[in-house]
N, C-alpha and C positions, 0 to 999 in steps of 0.2 A: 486322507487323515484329517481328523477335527482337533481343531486346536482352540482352546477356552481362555479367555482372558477377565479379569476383573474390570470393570469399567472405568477406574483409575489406573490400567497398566499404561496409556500413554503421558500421564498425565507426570511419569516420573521421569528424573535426569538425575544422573549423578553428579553430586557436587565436586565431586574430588578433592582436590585440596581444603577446599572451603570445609569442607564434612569436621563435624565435632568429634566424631571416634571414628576414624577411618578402619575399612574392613580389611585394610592389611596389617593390622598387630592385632596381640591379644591370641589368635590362634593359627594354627598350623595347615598351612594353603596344601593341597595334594595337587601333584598332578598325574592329568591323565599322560597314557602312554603315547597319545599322539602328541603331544607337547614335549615329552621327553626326547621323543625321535626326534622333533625338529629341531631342539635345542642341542643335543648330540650333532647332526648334521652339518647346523649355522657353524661350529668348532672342528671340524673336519675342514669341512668346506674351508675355513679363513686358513686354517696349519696350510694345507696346499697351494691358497693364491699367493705370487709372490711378491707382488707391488699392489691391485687396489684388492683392500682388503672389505669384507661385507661390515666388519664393526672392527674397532680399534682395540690392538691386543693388551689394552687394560683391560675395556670392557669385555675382553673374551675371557681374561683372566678373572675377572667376575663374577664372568657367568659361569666358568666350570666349577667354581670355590662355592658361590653361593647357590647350588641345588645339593638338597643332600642325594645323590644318584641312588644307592641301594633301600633307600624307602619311599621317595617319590615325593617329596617336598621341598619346599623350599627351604634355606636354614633361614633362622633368626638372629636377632642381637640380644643382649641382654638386659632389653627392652621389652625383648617377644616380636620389635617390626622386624615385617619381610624385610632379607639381603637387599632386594630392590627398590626398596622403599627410600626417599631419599627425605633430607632436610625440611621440603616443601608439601611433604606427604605427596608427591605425584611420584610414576612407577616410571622407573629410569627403563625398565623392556621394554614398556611402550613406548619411551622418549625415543631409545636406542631401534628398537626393530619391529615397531606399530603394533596398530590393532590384533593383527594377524599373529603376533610371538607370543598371548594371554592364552594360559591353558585357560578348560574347558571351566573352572573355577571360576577364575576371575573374570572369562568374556561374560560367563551368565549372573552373576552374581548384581543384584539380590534375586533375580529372578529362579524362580524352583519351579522344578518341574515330574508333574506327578505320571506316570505311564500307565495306558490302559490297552486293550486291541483297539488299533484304530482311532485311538483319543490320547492328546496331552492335553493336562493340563496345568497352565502354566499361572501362578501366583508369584508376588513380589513378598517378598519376607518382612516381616517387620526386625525382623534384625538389622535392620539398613534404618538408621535416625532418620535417613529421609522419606523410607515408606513409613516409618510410625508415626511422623509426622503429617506426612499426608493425610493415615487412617483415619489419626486421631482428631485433627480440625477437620472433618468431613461432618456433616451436616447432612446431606440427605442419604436415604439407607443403597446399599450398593449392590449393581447388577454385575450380568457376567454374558459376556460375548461369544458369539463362535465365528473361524470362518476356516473351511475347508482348503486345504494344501495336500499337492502328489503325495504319492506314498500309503501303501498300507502295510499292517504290521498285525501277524497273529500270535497269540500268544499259546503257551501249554497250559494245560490244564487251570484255562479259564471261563468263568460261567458268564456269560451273556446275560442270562436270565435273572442270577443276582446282581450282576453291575448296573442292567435296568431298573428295579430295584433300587438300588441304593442310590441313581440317579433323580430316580421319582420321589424317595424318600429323602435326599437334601434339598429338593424343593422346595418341599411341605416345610420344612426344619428351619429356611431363609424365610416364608411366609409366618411361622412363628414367632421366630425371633424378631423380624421386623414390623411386629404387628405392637403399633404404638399407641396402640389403643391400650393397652394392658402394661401392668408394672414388670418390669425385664425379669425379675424372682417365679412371675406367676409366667411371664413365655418360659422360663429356664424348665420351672417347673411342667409345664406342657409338653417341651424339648425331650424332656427324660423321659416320659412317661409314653413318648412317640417310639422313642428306641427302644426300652424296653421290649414294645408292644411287635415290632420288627424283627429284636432280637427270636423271643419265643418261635417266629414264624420261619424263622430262617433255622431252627435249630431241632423244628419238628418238621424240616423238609416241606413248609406249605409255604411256598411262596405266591402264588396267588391270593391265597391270602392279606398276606401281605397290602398285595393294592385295594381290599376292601378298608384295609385300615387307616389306607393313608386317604381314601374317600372319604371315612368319617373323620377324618381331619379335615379334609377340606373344607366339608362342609358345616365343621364347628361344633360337630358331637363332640362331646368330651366323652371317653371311650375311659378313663380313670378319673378319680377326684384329683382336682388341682389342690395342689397345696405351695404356701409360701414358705422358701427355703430356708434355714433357720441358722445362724449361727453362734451356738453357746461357744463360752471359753473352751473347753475340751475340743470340740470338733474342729472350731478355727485353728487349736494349735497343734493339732494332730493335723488338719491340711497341711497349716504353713510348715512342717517339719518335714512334709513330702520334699519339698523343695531342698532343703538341708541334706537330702537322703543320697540327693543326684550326682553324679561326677560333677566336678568344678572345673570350664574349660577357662576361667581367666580367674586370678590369683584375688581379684577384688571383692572378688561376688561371694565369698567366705565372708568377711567383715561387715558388708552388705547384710548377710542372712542370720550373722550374731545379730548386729544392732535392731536388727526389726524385730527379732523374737523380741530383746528384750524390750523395749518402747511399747513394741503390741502387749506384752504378758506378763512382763517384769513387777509388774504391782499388782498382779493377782485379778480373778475375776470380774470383784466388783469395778475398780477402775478399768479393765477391759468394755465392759459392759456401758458403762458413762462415756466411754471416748468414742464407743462406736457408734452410740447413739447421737452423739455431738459433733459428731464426724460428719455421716448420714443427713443429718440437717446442715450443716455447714457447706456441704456438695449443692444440695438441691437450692440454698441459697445465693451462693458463689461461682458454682460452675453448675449449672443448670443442663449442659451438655456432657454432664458426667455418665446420666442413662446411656446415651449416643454412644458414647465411647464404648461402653460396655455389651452395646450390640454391633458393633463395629467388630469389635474382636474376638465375640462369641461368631459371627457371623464369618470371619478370616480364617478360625480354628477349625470351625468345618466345613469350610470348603475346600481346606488344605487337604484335610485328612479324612472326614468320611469315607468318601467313595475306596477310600486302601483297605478298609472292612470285606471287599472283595478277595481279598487273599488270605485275609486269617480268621474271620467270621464275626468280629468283635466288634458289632458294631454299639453296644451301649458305653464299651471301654473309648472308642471315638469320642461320644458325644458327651461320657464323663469326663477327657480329658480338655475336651472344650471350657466347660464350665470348671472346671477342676483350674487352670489359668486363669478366666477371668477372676474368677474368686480369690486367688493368690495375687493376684496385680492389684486386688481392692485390697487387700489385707498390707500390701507394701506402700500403695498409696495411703493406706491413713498412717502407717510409717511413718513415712516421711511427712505427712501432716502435722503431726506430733513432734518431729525432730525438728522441722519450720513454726514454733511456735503455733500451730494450729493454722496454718497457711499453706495452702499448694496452687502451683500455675501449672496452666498444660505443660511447660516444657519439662518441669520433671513426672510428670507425669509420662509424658513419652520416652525420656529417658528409662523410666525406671520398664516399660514393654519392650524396648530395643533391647537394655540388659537380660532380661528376663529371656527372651527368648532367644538370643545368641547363646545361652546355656540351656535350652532345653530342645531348642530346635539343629541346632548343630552340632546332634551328640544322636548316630543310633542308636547307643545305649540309653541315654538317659530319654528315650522317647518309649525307647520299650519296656524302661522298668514305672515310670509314668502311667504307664496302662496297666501293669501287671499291679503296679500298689493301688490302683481303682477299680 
């Protein structure tokens, strides 16, 4: 079995308590059935012993109060933190019954992991403040690791030949993107016009083709005219209203997506128009590592998600919803630009990718209607 990692997956530790929004409030932890069993069992087991007990019969009455048993989560307060979550933001299961008592949620969490025959591959989410923090003060552009572990694993009715494919083809896509020779608008633009050109190929069943195309990428034929991507009023507020469309997994991110609209659009084109341009200069001036950013997380989006184009064929919806986020993260950072007197630091900056994607990423819904409105 291959297993792929980002080239900052060791380079993360959770903060726990320290952490500015810790990933146990805000939404709804599941667990798996083997955490269920075992937490069933730990409650069996102490009812039977008579004197040393495995955990003390508060904390057993805890734990049987605080799992909702017939949907498979944990309850909350009327805060929204997990039952377990205590004063300190540290998880009193893990104080009470270690590593080993964390379903399958929390022992992996930020870590995601995407399945292939034969291949996981595993990314750190920027839903975790401390991966978007990392992404985002990153400075050189980023690789990705393999190293073989037992086990293999087939799958049904999977094609080999397009997962090749689409392996070959996010290559080209990281070579794009991080080709810093060029303005990110005109890689984004190169980006689309890559999948595009893949799509077609994979939907008139000529995948060999396919790798002729991504050869004249290689080698720098432009196989379509580039063009730099454009944002009038209309088309910014018709993106940024995608976001507004989504389900809402935290109650804040509603007041979040009023205020932006209005700050971004609330005085009409022509002031849209002047702030974005003021904006724009005021980046390249101030945060000169703003382009970085924005290939940092073009670059995160598809790597998460291209290659799952292997199951439902969609791969220009992939690599529209790549750019489809970065493009919404700039529209909220000049936001909050705007609502800072025309002032932004990376940390809201990062804040505002960790929000963002804790609502788009931990939501199968909102990941599928994401694609279906692109």
């Amino acid at each position: 079995m291959l297993y792929t990692f980002p080239d900052y997956y060791k380079e993360f530790h959770c903060t726990a308590d320290q952490c500015e929004d810790t990933c146990c409030a805000g939404w709804q932890i599941v667990i798996d059935p083997g955490a269920q069993k075992y937490y069933r069992g730990m409650l069996r087991e102490n009812r039977r012993r008579r004197k040393e007990k495995r955990i003390t019969p508060d904390f057993a009455g805890r734990l049987k109060k605080g799992i909702d048993w017939k949907n498979g989560i944990f309850c909350q307060n009327e805060e929204k933190r997990c039952a377990f979550l205590n004063d300190r933001n540290l998880c009193d299961l893990y104080t009470n019954l270690g590593e080993k008592s964390l379903c399958r949620t929390c022992r992996r969490y930020p870590r995601h992991v995407e399945e292939f025959e034969n291949v996981r591959e595993v990314t750190l989410s920027v839903s975790c403040p401390e991966v978007a923090a990392l992404l985002m003060n990153r400075q050189t552009p980023v690789t990705f690791f393999s190293v073989e572990r037992d086990g293999e694993e087939e799958f049904d009715d999977f094609d080999p030949f397009l997962y090749s494919l689409l392996e070959d083809g996010r290559e080209v896509l990281y070579e794009i993107l991080q080709d810093r020779s060029r303005p990110v608008d005109v890689r984004i633009s190169r980006a689309l016009n890559l999948a595009k050109e893949l799509q077609r190929c994979v939907d008139e069943d000529a995948l060999f083709s396919g790798q002729e195309v991504l050869a004249a990428y290689r080698t720098a034929q432009e196989t379509a005219p580039l063009r730099h991507l454009k944002s009038p009023f209309d088309f910014s507020r018709k993106m940024t209203g995608l976001a507004y469309r989504l389900e809402r997994l935290r109650d804040d991110w509603e007041n979040f997506l009023r205020e932006s609209m209005y700050l971004l659009y609330g005085k009409g084109e022509t002031q849209y128009r002047r702030s974005r341009t003021e904006f724009i200069r005021w980046m390249e001036e101030y945060r000169p590592d703003y382009e970085i950013c924005r290939e940092q997380l073009l670059v995160y989006f598809i790597s998460a998600y291209f290659c799952g184009a292997v199951y439902d064929g969609r791969i220009v919806k992939k690599v529209r919803m790549a750019v489809a986020s970065v493009f919404l993260l700039q529209e909220f950072w000049m936001a909050c630009w705007l609502k800072n007197g025309k002032n932004l630091n990376i940390q809201d900056m990062t804040e505002i990718v960790y929000r963002y994607s804790r609502e788009l990423e931990h939501s199968d819904e909102n990941l599928e209607q994401m694609e279906r409105m692109l």
